[in-house]
C-alpha positions as CSV (number, residue, x, y, z in Angstrom):
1,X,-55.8,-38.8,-15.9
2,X,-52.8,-36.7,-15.4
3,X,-53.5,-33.0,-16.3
4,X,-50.2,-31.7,-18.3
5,X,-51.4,-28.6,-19.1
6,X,-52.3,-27.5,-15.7
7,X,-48.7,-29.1,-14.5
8,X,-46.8,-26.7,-16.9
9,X,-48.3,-23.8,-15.7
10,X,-47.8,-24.8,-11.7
11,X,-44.0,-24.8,-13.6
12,X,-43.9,-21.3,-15.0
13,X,-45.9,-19.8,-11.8
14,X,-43.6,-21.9,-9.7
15,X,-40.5,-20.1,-11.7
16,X,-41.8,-17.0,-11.2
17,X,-42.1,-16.9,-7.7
18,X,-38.8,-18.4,-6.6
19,X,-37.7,-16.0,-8.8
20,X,-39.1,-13.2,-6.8
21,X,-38.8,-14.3,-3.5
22,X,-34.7,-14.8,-4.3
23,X,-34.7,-11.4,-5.7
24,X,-36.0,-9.9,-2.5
25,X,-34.5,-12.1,0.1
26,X,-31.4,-11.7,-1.7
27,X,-31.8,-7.9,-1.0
28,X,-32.4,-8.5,2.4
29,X,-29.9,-10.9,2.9
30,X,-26.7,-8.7,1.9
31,X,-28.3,-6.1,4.0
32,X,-28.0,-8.4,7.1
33,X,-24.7,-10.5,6.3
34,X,-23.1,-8.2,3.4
35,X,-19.4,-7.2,4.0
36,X,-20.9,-3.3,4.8
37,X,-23.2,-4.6,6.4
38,X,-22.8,-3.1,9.9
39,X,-21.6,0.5,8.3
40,X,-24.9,1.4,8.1
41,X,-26.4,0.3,11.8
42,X,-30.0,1.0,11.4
43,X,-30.8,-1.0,8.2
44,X,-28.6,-3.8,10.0
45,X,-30.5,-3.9,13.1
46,X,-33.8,-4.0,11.1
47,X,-32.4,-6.6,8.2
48,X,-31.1,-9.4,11.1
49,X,-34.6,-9.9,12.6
50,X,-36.3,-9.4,9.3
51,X,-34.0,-12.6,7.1
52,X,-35.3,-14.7,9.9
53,X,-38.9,-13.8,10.1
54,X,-39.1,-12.8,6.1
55,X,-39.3,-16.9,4.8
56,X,-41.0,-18.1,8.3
57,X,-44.2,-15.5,6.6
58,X,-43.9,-16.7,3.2
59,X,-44.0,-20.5,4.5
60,X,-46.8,-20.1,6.5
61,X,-48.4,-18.3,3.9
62,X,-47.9,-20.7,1.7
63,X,-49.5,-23.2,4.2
64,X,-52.7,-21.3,4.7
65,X,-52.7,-20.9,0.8
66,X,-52.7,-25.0,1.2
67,X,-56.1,-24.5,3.3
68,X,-58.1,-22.5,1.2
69,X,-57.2,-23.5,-2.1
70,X,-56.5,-26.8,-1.9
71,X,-56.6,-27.7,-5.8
72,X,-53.3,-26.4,-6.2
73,X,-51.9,-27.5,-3.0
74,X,-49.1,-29.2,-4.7
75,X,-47.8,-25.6,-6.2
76,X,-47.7,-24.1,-2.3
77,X,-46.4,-27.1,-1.2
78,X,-43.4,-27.8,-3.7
79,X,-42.5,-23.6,-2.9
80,X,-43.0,-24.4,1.0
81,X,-40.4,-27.3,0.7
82,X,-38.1,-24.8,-1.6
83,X,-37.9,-22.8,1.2
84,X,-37.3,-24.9,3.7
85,X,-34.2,-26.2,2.1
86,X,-32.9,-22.6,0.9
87,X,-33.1,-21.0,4.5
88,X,-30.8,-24.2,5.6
89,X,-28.0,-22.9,2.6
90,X,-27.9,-19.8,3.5
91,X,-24.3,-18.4,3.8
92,X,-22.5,-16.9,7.1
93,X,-25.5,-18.5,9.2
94,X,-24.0,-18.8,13.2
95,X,-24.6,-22.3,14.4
96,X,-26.8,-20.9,17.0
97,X,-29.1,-19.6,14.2
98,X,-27.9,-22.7,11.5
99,X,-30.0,-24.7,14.8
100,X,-32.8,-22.9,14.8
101,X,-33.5,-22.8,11.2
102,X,-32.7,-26.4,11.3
103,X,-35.0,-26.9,14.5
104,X,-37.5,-25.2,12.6
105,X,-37.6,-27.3,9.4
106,X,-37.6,-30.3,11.0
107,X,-40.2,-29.8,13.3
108,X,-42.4,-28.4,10.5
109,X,-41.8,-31.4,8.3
110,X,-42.9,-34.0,10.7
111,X,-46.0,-31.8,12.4
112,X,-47.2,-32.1,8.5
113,X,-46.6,-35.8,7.8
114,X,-48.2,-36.6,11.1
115,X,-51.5,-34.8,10.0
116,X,-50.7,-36.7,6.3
117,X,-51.3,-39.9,7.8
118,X,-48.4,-41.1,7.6
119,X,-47.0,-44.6,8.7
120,X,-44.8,-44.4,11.8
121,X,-42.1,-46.4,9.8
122,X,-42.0,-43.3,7.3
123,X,-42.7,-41.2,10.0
124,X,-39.1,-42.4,11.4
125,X,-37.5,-42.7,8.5
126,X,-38.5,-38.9,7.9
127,X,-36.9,-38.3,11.0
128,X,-33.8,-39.6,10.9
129,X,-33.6,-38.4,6.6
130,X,-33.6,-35.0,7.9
131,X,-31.4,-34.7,10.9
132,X,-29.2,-36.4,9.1
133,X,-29.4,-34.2,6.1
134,X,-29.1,-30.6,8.4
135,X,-26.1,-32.2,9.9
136,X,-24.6,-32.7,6.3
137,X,-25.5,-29.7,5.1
138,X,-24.3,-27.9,8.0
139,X,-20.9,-30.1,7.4
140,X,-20.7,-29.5,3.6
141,X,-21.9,-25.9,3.1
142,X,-19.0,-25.1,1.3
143,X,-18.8,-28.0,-0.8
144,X,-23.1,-28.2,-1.6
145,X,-23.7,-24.6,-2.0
146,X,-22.3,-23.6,-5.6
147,X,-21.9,-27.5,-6.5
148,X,-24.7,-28.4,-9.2
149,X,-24.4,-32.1,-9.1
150,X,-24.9,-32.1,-5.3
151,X,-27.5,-29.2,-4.7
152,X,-29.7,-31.5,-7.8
153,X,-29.1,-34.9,-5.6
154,X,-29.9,-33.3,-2.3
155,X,-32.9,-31.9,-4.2
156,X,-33.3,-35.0,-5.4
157,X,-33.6,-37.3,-2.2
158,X,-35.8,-34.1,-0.3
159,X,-38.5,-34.2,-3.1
160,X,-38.0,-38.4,-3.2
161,X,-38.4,-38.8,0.6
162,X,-41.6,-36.0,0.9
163,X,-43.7,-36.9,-2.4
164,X,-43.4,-40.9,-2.9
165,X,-43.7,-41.3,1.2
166,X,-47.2,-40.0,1.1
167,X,-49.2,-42.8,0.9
168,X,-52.5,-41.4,-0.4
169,X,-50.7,-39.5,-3.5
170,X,-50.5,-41.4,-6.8
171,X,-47.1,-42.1,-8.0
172,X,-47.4,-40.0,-11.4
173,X,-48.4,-37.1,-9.4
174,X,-45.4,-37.7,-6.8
175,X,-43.5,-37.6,-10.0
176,X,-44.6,-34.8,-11.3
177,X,-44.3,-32.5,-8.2
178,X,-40.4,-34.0,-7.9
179,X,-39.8,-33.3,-11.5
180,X,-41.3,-29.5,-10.1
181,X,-39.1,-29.5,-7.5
182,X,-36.0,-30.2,-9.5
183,X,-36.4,-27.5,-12.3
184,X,-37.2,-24.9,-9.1
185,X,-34.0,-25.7,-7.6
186,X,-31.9,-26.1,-10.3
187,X,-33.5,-22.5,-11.0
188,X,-32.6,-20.9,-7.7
189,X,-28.8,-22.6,-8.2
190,X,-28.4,-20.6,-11.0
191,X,-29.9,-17.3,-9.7
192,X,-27.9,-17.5,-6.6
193,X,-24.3,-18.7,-8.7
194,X,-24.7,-16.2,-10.8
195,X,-25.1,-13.7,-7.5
196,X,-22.2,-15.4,-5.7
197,X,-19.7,-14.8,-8.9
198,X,-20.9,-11.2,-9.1
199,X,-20.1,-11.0,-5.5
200,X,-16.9,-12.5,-5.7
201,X,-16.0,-10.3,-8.4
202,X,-17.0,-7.1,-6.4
203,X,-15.3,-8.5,-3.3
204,X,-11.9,-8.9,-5.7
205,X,-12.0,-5.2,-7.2
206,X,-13.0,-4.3,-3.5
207,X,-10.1,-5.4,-1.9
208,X,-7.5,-4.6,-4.9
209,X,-9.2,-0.8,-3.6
210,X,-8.8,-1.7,-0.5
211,X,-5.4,-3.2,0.3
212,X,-2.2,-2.3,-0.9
213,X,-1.5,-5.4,-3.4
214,X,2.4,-4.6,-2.8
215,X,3.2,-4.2,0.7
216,X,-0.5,-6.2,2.2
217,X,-1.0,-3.2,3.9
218,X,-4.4,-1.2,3.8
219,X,-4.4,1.6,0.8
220,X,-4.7,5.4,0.7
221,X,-7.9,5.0,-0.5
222,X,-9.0,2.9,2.3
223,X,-7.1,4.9,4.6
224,X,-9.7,7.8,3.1
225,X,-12.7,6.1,3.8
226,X,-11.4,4.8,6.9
227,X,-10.3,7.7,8.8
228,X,-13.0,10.2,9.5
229,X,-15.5,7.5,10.4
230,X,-12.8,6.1,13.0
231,X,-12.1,9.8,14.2
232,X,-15.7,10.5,14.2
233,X,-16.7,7.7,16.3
234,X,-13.8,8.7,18.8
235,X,-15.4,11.4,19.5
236,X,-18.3,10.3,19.8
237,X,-17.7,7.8,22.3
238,X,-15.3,10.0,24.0
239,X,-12.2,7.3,23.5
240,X,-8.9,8.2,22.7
241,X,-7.9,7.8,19.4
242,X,-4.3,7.7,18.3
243,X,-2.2,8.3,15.1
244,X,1.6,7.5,13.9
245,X,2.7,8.4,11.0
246,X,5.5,7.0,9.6
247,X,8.0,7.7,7.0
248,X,11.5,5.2,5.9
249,X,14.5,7.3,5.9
250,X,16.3,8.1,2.8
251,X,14.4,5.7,1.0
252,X,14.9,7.4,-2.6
253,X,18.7,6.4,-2.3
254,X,18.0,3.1,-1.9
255,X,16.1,3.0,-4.8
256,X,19.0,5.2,-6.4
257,X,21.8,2.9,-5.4
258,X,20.0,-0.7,-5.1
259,X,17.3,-0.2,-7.5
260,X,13.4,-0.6,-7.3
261,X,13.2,-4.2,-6.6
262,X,15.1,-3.5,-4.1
263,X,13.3,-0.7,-2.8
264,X,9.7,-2.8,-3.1
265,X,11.4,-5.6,-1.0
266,X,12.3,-2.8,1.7
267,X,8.8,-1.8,1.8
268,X,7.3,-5.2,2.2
269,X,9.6,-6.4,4.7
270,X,9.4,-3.5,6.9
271,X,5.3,-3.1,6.6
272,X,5.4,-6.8,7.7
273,X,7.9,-6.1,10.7
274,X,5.0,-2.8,11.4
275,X,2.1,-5.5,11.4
276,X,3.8,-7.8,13.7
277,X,5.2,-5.6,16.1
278,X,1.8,-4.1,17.0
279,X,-0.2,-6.7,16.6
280,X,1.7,-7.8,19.5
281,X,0.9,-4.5,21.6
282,X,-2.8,-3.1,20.1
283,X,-4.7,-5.7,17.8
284,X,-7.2,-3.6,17.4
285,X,-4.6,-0.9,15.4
286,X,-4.9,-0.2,11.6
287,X,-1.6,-0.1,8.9
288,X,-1.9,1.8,6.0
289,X,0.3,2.6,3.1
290,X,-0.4,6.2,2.3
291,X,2.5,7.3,-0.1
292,X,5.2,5.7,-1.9
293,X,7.5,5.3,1.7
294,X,5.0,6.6,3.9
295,X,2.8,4.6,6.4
296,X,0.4,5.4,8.5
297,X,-0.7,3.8,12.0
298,X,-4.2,4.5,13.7
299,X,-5.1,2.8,17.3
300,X,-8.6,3.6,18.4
301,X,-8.9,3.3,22.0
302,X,-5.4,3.6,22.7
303,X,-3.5,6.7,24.2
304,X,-1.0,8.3,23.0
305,X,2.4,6.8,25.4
306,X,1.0,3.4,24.8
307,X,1.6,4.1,20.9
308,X,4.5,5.7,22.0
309,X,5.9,2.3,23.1
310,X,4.2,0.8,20.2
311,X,6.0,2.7,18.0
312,X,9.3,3.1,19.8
313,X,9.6,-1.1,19.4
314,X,8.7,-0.4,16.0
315,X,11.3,1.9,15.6
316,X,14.0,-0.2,17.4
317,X,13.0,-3.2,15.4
318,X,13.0,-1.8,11.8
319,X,16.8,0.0,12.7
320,X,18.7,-3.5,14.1
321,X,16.1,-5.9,11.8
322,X,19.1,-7.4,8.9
323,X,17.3,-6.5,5.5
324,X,18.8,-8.6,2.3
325,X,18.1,-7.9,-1.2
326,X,19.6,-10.9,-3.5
327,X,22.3,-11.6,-1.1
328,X,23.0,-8.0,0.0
329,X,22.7,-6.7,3.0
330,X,20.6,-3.5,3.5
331,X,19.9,-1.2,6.3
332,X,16.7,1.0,6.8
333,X,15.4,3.4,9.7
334,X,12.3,5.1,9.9
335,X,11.4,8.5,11.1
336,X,7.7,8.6,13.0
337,X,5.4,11.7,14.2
338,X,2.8,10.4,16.7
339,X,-0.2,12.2,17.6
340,X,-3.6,12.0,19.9
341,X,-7.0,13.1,19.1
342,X,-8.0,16.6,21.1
343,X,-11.6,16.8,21.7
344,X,-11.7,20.7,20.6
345,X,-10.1,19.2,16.4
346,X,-11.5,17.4,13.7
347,X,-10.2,14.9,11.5
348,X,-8.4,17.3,9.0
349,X,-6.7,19.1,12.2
350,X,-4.9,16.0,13.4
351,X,-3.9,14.5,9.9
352,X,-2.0,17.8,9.4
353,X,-0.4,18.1,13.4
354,X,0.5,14.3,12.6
355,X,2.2,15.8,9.6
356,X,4.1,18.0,10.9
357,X,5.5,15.9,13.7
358,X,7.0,13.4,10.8
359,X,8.7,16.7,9.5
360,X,10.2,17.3,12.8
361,X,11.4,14.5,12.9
362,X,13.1,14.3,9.6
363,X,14.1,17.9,10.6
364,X,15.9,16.7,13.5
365,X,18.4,14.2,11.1
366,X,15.6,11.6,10.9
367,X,16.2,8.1,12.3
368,X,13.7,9.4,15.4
369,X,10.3,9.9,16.9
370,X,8.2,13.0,17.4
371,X,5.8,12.9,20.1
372,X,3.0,15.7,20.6
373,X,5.7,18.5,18.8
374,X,8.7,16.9,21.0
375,X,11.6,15.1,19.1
376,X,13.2,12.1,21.0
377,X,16.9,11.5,20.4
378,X,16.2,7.9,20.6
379,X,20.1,7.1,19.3
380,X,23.3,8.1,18.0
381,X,23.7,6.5,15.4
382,X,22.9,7.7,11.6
383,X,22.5,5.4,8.4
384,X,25.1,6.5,6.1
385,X,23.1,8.0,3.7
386,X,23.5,12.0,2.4
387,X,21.1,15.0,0.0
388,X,24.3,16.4,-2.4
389,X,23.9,19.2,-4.7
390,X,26.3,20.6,-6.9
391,X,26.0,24.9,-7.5
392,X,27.7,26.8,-10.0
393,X,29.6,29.3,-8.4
394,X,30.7,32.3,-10.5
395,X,34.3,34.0,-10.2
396,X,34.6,37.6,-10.7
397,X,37.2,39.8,-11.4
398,X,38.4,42.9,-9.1
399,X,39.3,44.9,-11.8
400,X,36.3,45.5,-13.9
401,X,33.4,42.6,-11.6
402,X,32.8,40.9,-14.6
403,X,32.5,37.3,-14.5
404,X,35.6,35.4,-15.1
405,X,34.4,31.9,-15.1
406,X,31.6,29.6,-13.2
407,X,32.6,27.1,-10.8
408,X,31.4,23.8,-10.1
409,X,30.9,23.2,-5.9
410,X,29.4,20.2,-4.4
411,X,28.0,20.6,-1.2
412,X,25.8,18.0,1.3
413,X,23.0,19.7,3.3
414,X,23.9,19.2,7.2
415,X,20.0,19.0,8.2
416,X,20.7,19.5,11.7
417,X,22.0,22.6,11.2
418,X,19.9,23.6,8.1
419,X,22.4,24.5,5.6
420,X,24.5,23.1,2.8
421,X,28.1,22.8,3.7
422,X,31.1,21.5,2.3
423,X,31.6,17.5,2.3
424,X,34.6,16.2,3.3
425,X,35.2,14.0,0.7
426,X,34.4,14.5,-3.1
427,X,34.0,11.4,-4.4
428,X,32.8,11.8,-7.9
429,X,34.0,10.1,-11.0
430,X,35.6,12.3,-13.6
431,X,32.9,10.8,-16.2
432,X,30.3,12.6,-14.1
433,X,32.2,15.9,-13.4
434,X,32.6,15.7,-17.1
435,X,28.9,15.6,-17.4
436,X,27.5,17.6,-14.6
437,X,30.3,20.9,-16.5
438,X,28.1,20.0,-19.6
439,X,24.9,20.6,-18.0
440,X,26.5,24.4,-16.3
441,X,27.6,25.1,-19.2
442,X,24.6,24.7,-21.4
443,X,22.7,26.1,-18.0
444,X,24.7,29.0,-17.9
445,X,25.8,29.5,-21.4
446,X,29.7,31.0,-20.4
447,X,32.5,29.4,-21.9
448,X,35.0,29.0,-19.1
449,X,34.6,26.6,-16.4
450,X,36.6,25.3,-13.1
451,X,36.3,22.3,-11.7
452,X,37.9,20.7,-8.6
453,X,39.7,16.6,-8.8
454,X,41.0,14.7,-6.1
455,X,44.8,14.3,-6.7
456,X,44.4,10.5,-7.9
457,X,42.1,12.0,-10.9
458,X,44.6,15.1,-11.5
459,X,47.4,12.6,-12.2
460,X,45.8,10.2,-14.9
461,X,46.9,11.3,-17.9
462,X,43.2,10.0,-19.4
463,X,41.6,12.8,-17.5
464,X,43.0,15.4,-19.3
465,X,42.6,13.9,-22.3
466,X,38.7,13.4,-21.6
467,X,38.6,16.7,-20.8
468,X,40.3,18.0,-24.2
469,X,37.5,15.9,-25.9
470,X,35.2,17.7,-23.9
471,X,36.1,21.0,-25.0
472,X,36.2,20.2,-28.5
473,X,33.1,18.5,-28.7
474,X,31.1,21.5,-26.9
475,X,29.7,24.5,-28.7
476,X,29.2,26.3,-25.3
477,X,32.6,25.9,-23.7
478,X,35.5,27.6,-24.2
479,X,38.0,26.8,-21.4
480,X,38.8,24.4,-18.7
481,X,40.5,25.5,-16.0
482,X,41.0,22.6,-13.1
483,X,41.7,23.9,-9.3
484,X,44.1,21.6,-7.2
485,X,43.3,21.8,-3.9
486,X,46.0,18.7,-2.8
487,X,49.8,19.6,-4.1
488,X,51.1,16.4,-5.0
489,X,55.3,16.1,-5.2
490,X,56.4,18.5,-7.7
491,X,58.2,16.0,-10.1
492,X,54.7,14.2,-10.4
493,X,53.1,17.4,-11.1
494,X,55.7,18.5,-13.6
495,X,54.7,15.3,-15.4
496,X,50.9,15.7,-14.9
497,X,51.0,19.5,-16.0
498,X,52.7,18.5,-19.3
499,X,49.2,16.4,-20.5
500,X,47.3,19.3,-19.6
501,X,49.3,21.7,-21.3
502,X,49.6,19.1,-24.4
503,X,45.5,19.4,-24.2
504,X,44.7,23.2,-23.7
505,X,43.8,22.5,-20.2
506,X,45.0,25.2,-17.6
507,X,45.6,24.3,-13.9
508,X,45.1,26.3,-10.5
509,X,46.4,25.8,-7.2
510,X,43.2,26.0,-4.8
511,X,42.7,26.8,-1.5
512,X,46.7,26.7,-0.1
513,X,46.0,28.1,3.5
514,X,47.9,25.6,5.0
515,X,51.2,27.1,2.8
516,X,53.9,28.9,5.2
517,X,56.1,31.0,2.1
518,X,56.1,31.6,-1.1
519,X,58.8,29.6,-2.2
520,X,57.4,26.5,-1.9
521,X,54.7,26.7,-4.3
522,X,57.3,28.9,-6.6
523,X,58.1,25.9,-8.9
524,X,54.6,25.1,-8.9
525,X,53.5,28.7,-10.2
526,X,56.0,28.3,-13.1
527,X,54.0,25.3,-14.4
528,X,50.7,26.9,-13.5
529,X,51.9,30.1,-15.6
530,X,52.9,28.3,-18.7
531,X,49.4,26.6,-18.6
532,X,46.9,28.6,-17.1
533,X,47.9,32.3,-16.6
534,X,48.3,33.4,-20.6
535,X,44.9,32.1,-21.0
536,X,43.2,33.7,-18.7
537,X,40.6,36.3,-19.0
538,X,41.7,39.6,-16.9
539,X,44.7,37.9,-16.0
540,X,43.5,36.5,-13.3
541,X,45.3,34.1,-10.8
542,X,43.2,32.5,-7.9
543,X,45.7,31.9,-5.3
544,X,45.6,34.4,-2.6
545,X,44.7,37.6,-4.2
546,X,41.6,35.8,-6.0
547,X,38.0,36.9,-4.8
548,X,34.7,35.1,-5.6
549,X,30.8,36.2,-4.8
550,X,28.3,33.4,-5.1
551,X,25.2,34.1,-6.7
552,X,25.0,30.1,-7.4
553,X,21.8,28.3,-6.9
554,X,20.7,24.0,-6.6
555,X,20.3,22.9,-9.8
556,X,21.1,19.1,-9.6
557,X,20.4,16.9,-7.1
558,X,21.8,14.1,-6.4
559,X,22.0,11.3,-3.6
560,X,24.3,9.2,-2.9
């Protein structure tokens, strides 16, 4: 008679040990396959050997338990065939070692139904059931592993072809030991899902750490991690070890003019141009996205001129590449400082002289490379792109060196030779003059201020009224005066002086070098001095005998 009591408890005990024996095997398993695996060398080398030989023990333990107790030689038994089958699903298993495991199973299985007694028609049928099923297996990992309905049928024909094929074994005992075997691995399914979600979960919020989810390059946290144990291991080994760091030129003004979209499709297109272009030259190099614009290269193993060729067909192929952003055409360059470890630095040293070779070259007008503190002219031509600033320039009086008025100035900064200078053009619209006079004049709290306009501005008659309304809408400004630097024919100015008298707005001639005598700007001064010259603090005219000091500072930047 069939003993149900004593078959529920083979269940629970049965339970409890898969449950153990996943728990630690699963331990061991991540520390011989895991993704960090082989950062941590010792407990790799010692994990490898010991997820082979770890379920080899417990199955022949298993078998010698068969031996000496053999009243519960179906418990060991059903847990020896559990085994079997999970070291054959085991996940990133070589073929050389998928082979062995499966040499090793099969072998096992017919040593022990040889000494069963079993027929040799059974016996060949085992034979064949099992290659066949390795094969599958081997075939369908990806399919069988995390599929319920096929990990309970392949359960299902293993326990069907070991139990019922043993001819001295009742059939309600066969039964009951493939009943076992079901509800053990439908219990180790669920124990190793439940591990493969949470793994694919921590692999997920791994690489959204890891990679840059705009551009596909690697992060700056990665970068981080990445670094010192790459510069560390360079020096340990005693191999060169490389860095470029990169940076795309004027980048803010394409965000500026084109807008961020834009800007994002600029950054992807050119770290994909990066990836492709080494990979070409140094597979074994490492992109990283380490600020907004800024990229970083490291090449372990590789010296420093063949990076510099690396990098130099970088370079070339970012600056003719045709960039497009919803139909319209964009340009980029990149400026690069390129660096090689020294055996006498560490990891911090060589970040920062890396640094400072990407500032030399965006010191030497960008567009270039720096190699080892020496900047490469590498061409001549400059992406039209340009850092304005517009300073408030005060006007003082001879008489008494009080401040007559503030003056607005643009000015681009020349960075090869270090200093803001005067642009040769001025092209800014009269809305934005109008606003950048109300920022001075809240900025500097005087009431008269000078501004420059191009001669097409000066002769629309809604400029002076815009700046009329300006006046009078503004607590902090008192005056207008508006310099001329461009006479135009004096019946159009008589014309254009009238709206700016009509407004309150007075006019100066600026800047008139290029005049050879008086009389020719004698008409002019007639309609300056019915504007300007009754109005003006000190009675002060800026023509020749004018004198300015400038105490002015930055305090917009703009970038066009």
């Amino acid at each position: 008679m069939f003993n149900w009591a004593l078959w529920f408890m083979h269940l629970m005990l049965s339970i409890a040990v898969v449950s153990g024996f996943m728990a630690f095997y699963t331990v061991l398993w991540r520390l011989a396959f895991g993704d960090d695996a082989r950062n941590h060398p010792w407990t790799y080398r010692m994990a490898r050997p010991g997820a082979i030989i770890f379920p080899l023990f417990v199955i022949f333990a298993l078998t010698y338990a068969v031996y000496i107790d053999p009243m519960n030689d179906m418990l060991y038994r059903n847990l020896r065939l559990l085994i079997l089958s999970l070291i054959l699903l085991d996940d990133r298993l070589s073929l050389p070692t998928y082979a062995f495991r499966s040499v090793f199973v099969f072998t096992f299985l017919m040593v022990e139904n040889y000494y069963l007694g079993m027929s040799s028609a059974a016996l060949l049928l085992c034979a064949v059931a099992i290659a066949t099923m390795c094969a599958l297996l081997r075939y369908l990992h990806n399919v069988v592993h995390y599929n319920f309905p096929a990990i309970l049928a392949f359960g299902l024909v293993t326990a069907v072809l070991y139990w019922f094929l043993q001819a001295n074994l009742a059939r309600i005992n066969a039964l009951a030991a493939t009943v076992t075997y079901l509800v053990m691995v439908s219990f180790a399914f669920l124990l190793w899902k439940e591990q493969h979600v949470a793994d694919v979960k921590r692999r997920l919020l791994q690489y959204r750490a890891d990679v840059d989810e705009l551009t596909g390059a690697q992060s700056f946290a990665k970068f981080r991690s990445d670094y010192g144990q790459l510069v560390a291991e360079a020096m340990r080994t005693h191999k060169p070890f490389t860095m470029a760091m990169l940076d795309i030129d004027h980048f803010k003004a394409l965000n500026d003019k084109y807008g961020h979209l834009a800007g994002n499709a600029m950054l992807v297109q050119i770290a994909t141009l990066l990836t492709e272009v080494a990979a070409d030259f140094a597979p074994q190099f490492r992109l990283y996205r380490t600020g907004g614009e800024e990229f970083n290269l490291v090449f372990p193993g590789i010296d420093v001129q063949t990076v510099r060729r690396v990098m130099t067909t970088c370079w070339q192929t970012v600056r003719t590449h045709q960039f497009a952003f919803e139909g319209t055409p964009l340009q980029a360059t990149i400026s690069v400082g390129i660096v090689g470890l020294r055996t006498t630095e560490n990891a911090d040293a060589l970040y920062k002289r890396a640094d400072n070779n990407l500032y030399l070259s965006k010191r030497h007008g960008r567009d270039t490379i720096t190699v080892e503190g020496t900047t490469e002219r590498l061409s001549e031509r400059q992406v039209a792109s340009y850092n304005f600033a517009f300073f408030s320039q005060p006007i003082v009086g001879l008489r008494d060196g009080q401040t007559v008025r503030h003056e607005l100035k643009l000015r681009w900064f020349d960075e090869t030779r270090n200093r803001w200078v005067a642009p040769n053009f001025y092209d800014v619209t009269v809305p934005s003059r109008i606003m950048l006079l109300d920022r001075s004049a809240r900025h500097l709290q005087h009431g008269h201020l000078a501004v420059n306009l191009q001669t097409e501005q000066f002769m629309r008659q809604s400029t002076a009224h815009a700046l009329a309304q300006f006046v009078a809408s503004n607590d902090h400004v008192d005056q207008v005066i508006v310099e001329i630097t461009d006479r135009p024919d004096l019946p159009t100015f008589k014309e254009a002086a009238s709206w700016y008298r009509q407004q309150g707005i007075a006019l100066e001639l600026d800047q008139i070098n290029n005049v050879t005598d008086a009389a020719s700007v004698a008409a002019y001064l007639h309609w300056l001095t019915a504007s300007s010259l009754s109005s003006r603090p000190n009675g002060v005219m800026k023509m020749w005998c004018g004198s300015r000091y400038s105490t002015g500072r930055p305090w917009r930047r703009n970038t066009a």
